[in-house]
C-alpha positions as CSV (number, residue, x, y, z in Angstrom):
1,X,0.0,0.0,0.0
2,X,1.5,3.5,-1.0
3,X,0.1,6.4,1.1
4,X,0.9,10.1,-0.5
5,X,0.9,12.8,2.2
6,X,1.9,16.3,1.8
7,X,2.3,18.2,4.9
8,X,3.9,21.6,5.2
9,X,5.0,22.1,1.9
10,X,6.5,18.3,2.4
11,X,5.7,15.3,-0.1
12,X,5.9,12.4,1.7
13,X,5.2,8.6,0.1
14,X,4.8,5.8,2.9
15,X,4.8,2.5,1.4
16,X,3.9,-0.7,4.1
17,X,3.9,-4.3,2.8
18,X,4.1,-7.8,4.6
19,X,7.0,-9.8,2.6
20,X,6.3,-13.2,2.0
21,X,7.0,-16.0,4.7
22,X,9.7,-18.6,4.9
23,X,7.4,-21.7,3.8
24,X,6.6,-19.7,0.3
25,X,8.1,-20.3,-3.1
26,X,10.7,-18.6,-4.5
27,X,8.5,-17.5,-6.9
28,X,6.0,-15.5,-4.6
29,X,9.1,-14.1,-3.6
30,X,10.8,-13.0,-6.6
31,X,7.5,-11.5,-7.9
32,X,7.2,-9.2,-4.3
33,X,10.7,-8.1,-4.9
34,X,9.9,-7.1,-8.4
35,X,6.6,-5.0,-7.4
36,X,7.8,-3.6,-4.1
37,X,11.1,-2.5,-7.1
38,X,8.6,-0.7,-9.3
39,X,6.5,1.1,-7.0
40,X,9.5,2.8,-5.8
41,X,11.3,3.3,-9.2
42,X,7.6,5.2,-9.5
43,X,8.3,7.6,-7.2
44,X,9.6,11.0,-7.8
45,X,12.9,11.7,-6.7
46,X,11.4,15.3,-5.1
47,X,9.0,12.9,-2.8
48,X,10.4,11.6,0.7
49,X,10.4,7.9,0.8
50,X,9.4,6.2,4.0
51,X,9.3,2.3,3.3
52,X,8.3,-0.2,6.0
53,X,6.9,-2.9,6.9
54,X,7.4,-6.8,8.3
55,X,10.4,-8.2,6.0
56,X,10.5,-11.4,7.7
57,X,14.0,-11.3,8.1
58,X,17.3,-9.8,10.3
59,X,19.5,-7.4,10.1
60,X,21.4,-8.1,12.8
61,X,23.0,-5.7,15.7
62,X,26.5,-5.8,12.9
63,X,26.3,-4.0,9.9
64,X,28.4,-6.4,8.0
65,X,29.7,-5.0,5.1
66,X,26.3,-2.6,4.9
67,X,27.8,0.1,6.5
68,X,26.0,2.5,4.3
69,X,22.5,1.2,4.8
70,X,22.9,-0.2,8.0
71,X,23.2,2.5,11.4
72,X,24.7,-0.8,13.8
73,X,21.9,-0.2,16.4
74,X,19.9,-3.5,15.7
75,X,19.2,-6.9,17.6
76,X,20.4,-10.3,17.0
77,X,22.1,-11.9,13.8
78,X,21.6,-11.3,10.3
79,X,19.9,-14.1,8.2
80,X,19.4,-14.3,4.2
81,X,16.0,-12.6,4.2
82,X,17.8,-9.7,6.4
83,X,20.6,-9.6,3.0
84,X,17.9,-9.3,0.6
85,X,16.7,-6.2,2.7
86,X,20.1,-4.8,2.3
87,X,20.5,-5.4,-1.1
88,X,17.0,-3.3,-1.8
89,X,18.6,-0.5,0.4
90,X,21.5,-0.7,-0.8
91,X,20.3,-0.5,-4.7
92,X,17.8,2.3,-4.4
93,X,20.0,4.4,-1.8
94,X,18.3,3.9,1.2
95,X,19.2,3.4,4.8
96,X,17.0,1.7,7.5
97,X,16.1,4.3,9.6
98,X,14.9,2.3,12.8
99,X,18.9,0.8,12.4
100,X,20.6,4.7,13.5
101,X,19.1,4.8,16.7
102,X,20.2,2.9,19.9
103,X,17.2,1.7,21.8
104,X,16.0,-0.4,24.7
105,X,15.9,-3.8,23.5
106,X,11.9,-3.6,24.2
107,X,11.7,-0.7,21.5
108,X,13.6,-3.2,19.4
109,X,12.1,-6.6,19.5
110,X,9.3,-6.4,17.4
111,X,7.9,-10.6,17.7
112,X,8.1,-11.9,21.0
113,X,7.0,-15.6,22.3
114,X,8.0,-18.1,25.2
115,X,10.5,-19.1,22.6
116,X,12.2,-16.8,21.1
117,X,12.0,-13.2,20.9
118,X,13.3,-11.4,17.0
119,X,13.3,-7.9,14.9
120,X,11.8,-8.1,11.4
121,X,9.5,-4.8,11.3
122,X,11.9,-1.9,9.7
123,X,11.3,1.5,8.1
124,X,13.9,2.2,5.5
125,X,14.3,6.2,4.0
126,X,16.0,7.7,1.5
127,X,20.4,8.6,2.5
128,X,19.4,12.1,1.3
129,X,16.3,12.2,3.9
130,X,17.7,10.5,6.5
131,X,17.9,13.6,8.4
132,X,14.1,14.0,8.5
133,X,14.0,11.4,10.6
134,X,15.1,12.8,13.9
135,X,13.9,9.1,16.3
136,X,12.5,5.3,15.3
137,X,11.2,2.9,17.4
138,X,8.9,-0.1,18.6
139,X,6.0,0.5,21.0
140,X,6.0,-2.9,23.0
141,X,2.7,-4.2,22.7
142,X,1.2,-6.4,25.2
143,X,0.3,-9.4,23.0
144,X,2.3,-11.3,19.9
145,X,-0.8,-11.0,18.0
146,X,-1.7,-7.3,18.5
147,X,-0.6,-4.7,16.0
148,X,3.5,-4.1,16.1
149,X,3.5,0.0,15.5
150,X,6.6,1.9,14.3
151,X,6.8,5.4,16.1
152,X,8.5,7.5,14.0
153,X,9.9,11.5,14.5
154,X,10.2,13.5,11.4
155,X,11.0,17.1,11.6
156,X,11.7,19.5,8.5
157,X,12.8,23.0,8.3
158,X,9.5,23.6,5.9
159,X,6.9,21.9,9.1
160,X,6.7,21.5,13.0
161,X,8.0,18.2,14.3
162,X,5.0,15.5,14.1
163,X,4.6,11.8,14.5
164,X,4.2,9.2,11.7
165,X,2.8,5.5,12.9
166,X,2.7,2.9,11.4
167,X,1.4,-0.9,12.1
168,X,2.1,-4.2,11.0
169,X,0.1,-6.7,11.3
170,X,-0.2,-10.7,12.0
171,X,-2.3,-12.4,9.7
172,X,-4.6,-15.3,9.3
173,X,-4.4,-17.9,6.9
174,X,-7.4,-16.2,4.8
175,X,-6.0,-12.6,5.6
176,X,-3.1,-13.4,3.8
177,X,-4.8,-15.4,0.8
178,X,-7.2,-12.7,0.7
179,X,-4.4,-10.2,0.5
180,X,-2.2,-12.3,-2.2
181,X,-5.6,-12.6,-4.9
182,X,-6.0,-8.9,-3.9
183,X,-2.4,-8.1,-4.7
184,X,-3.5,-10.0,-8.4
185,X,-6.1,-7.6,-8.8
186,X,-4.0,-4.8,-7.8
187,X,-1.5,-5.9,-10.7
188,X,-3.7,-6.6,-13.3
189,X,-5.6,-3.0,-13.1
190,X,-2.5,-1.7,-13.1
191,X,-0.5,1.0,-10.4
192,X,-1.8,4.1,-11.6
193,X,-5.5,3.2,-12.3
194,X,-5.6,2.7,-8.4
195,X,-4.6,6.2,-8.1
């Protein structure tokens, strides 16, 4: 989902998406990679990019070689999925915001069970932008099911300092079915007929 808002003289394009899971094809997520590529190759270079969502993967607390995308304020180790989200950041210049903060590990961890306890929610922004971005964190939530909200501080010369949240959500079996045929129709009416 791409939400365009202009505050203060400030174009701002938040994108949120829920990568594909483990136990998927490779196909699924190829063709994820490839939307979530054009719809931000569609946005204009003027417009502030703020990208986030539940990658299903890690980071990691070392940057490892991703120095210029990654801020070293992270939790745990990095896995393939956590690459991929690298590679994207690196490729279209941007740096993961909620990564250039140091935080509680509460306002970090972002899944928690009796199990195990992980980071895969991040909000990525353009290099050029990334000093819009003044804080990033986690609210804890008190379930593993409810919501998992991103608290972000932006702050321009051109507006007052405000608050952007956004959530990411758990799904059901039939949420996420319902959103893959909907992501179909999405594609086949094409990106900007929905606008």
């Amino acid at each position: 989902m791409v939400v365009k808002l202009v505050v203060g003289g400030l174009t701002l394009r938040v994108i949120s998406y829920y990568v594909p899971q483990v136990g998927l094809g490779e196909e699924v997520k190829r063709q994820f990679w490839e939307d979530l590529d054009k719809v931000v190759h569609s946005i204009l270079g003027t417009e502030n990019i703020f990208n986030g969502g539940e990658f299903n993967g890690h980071i990691g607390a070392n940057a490892g070689g991703y120095d210029n995308v990654h801020g070293g304020f992270r939790f745990g180790d990095m896995n393939e999925r956590g690459t991929s989200l690298l590679d994207f950041a690196r490729a279209f210049d941007l740096v993961v915001a909620n990564s250039s903060f140091p935080k509680r590990e509460e306002h970090l961890v972002t899944f928690r069970s009796t199990v195990a306890k992980t980071q895969k929610n991040y909000l990525l922004c353009r290099k050029c932008d990334r000093g819009l971005c003044m804080d990033c964190k986690v609210i804890p939530m008190p379930s593993a099911k409810a919501p998992v909200p991103i608290e972000v501080d932006i702050e321009s010369r051109q507006m007052h300092p405000y608050h952007l949240r956004l959530q990411s959500f758990h799904q059901s079996q039939d949420e996420k079915e319902r959103q893959g045929q909907d992501r179909k129709n999405y594609r086949s009416t094409g990106y900007d007929k929905n606008w």
